[in-house]
VEXGU-759531 format. One record per residue (C-alpha): residue number from 1; residue in three letters; chain; x, y, z. Coordinates in Angstrom, 3 decimals. Example, Ala and Ser with C-alpha at 12.3 -4.5 7.8 and 13.67 -1.06 7.14 Angstrom:
<rs>
- num	residuo	cadena	c1	c2	c3
- 1	ALA	A	12.300	-4.500	7.800
- 2	SER	A	13.670	-1.060	7.140
</rs>
This chain:
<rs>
- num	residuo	cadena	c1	c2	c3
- 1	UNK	A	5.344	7.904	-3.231
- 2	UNK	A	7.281	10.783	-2.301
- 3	UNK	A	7.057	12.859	-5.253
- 4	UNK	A	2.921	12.037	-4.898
- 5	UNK	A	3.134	12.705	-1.352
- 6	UNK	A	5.403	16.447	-2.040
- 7	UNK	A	2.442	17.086	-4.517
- 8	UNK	A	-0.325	16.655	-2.225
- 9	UNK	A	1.210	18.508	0.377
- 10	UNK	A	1.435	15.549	2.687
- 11	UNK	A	3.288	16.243	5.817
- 12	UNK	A	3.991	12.738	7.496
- 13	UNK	A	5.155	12.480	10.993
- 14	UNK	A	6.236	9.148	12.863
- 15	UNK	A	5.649	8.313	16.281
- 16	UNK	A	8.270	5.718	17.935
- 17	UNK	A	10.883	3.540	15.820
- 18	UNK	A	10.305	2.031	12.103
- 19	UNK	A	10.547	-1.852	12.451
- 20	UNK	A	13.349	-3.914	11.561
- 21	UNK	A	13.287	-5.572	8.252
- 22	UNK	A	12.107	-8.054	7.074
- 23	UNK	A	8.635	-7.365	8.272
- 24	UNK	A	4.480	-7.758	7.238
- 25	UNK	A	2.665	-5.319	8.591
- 26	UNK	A	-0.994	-5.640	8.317
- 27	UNK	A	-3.428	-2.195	8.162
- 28	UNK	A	-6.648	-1.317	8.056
- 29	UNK	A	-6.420	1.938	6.418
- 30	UNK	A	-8.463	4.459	7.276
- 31	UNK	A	-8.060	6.455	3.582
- 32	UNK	A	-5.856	6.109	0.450
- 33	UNK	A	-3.366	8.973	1.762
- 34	UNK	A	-2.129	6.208	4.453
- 35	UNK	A	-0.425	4.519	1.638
- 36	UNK	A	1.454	6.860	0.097
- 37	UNK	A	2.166	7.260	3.908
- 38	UNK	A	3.354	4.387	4.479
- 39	UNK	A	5.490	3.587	1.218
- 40	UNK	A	7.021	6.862	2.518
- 41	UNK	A	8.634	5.122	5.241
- 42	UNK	A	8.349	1.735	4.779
- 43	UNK	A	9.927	0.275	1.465
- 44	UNK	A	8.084	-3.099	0.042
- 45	UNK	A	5.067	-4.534	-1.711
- 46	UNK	A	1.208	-3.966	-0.996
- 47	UNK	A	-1.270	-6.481	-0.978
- 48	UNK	A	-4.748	-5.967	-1.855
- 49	UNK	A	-8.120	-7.465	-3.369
- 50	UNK	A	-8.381	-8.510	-6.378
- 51	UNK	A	-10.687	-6.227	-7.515
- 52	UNK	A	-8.824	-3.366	-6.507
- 53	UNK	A	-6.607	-3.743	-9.739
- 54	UNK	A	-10.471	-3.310	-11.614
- 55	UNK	A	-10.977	0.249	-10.357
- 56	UNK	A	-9.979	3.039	-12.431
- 57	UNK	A	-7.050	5.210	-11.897
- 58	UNK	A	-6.498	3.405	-8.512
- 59	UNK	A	-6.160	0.447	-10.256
- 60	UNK	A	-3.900	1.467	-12.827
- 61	UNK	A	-1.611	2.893	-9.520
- 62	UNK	A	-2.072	-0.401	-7.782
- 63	UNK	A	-0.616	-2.685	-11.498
- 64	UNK	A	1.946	0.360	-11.540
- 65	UNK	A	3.353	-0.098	-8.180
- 66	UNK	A	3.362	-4.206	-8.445
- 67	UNK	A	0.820	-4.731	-5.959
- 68	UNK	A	-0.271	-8.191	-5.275
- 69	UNK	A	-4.077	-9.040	-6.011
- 70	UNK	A	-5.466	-11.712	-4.026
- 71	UNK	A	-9.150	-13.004	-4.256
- 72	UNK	A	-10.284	-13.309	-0.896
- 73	UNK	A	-12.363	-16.388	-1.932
- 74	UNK	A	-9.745	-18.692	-3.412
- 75	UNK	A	-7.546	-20.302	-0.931
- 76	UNK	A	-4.823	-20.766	-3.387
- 77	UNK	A	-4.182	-17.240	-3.699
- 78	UNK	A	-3.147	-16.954	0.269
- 79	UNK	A	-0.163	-19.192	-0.431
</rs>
């Protein structure tokens, strides 16, 4: 995320204190530049829709990175 983030010329600035692990934090991102944000500063896994991992080149990133799919319509995949 860094190296992506260095490329891009991302310049990320934090407001306030980073949370004490372990900790979920849920987002509504606004555009696909907030995560690389936030894997910045916040090690861990993403969660995502399942077909996310179906879209090209973000897909591939989202496999890639070990991001959890989850289809939003089968309860089993909550657990």
């Amino acid at each position: 995320a860094r190296r992506l983030a260095r490329a891009m010329d991302l310049r990320i600035r934090l407001d306030g204190a980073l949370p004490e692990e372990p900790v979920a934090i849920v987002a509504n991102h606004l555009s696909y530049l907030d995560i690389v944000a936030l894997w910045c500063v916040l090690p861990g896994a993403f969660v995502a829709r399942a077909d996310v991992a179906r879209w090209p080149l973000v897909g591939l990133a989202s496999r890639l990175v070990g991001t959890i799919s989850i289809d939003r319509a089968r309860r089993r995949d909550l657990l």
